[in-house]
C-alpha positions as CSV (number, residue, x, y, z in Angstrom):
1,X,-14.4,-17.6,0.9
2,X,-13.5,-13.8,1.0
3,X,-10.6,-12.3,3.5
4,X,-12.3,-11.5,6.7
5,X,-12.0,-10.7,10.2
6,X,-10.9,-14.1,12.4
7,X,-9.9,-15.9,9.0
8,X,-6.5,-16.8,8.8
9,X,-5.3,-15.5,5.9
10,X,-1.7,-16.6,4.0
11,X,-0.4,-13.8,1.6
12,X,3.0,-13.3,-0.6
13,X,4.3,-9.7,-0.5
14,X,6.9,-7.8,-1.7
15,X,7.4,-4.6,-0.5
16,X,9.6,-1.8,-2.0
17,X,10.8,1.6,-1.2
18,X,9.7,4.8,-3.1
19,X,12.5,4.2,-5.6
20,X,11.3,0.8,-6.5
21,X,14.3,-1.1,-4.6
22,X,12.8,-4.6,-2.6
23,X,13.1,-4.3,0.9
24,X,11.4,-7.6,1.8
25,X,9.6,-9.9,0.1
26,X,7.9,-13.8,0.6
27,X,8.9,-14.6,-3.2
28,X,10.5,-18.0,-3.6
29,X,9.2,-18.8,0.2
30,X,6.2,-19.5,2.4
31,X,3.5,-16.8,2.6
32,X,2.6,-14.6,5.5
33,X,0.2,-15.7,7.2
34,X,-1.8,-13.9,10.2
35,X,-5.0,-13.4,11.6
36,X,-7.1,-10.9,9.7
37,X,-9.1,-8.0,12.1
38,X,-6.9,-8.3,14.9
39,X,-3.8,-5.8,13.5
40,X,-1.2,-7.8,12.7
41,X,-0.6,-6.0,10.0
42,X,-0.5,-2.2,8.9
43,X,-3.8,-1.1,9.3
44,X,-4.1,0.5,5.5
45,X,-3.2,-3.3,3.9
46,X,-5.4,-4.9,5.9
47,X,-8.2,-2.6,4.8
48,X,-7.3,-3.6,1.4
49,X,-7.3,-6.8,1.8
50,X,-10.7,-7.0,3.8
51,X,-13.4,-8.6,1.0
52,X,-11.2,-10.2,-1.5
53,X,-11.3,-13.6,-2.7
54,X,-8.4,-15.9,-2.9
55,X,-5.8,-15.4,-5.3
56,X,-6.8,-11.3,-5.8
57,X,-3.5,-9.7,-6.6
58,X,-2.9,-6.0,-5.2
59,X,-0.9,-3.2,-5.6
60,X,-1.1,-1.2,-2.4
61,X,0.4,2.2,-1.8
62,X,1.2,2.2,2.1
63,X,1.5,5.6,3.8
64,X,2.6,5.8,7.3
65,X,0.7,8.7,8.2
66,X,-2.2,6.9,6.8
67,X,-1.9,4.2,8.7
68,X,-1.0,5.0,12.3
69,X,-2.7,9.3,11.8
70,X,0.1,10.2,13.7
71,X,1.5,13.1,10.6
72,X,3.5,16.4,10.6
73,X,1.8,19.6,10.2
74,X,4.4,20.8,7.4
75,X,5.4,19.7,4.3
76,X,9.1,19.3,5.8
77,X,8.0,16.9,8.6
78,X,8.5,17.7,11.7
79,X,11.1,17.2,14.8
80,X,9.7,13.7,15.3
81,X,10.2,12.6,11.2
82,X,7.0,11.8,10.3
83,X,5.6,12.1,6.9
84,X,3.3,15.3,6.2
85,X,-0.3,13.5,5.1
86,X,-1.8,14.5,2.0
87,X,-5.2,15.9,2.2
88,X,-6.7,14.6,-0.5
């Protein structure tokens, strides 16, 4: 069975900052699990997640413009801090 929407999927995670320093992880506990399709997650993971088979390990960059397409106009940012997204 492949992750898809209305499965409940359990998943480890670590996630890290841009300088490689863990800012949370399920490692040594239970996995996360949620409800896949119904955004309980960030939108970009669970599209990477959508179609793979159990045990599939992936290494996801996570963007917040990306995921939300709420992004500054300049390479600075802008007033509200949001990330500038790239346009490629």
């Amino acid at each position: 069975m492949v992750v898809a929407a209305d499965k409940v999927v359990l998943i480890h995670y670590t996630l890290k900052n841009d300088e490689g320093k863990v800012l949370d992880s399920s490692a040594g506990g239970d996995p996360l699990a949620y409800n896949h399709g119904h955004g309980n997650l960030i939108p970009g993971l669970e599209r990477e997640l959508d179609g793979k088979p159990p045990g599939e390990k992936l290494n996801v960059e996570y963007r917040r413009c990306r995921s939300t397409g709420r992004c500054a106009q300049s390479g600075r940012g802008s007033a509200t801090g949001l990330p500038r997204c790239p346009t490629a």
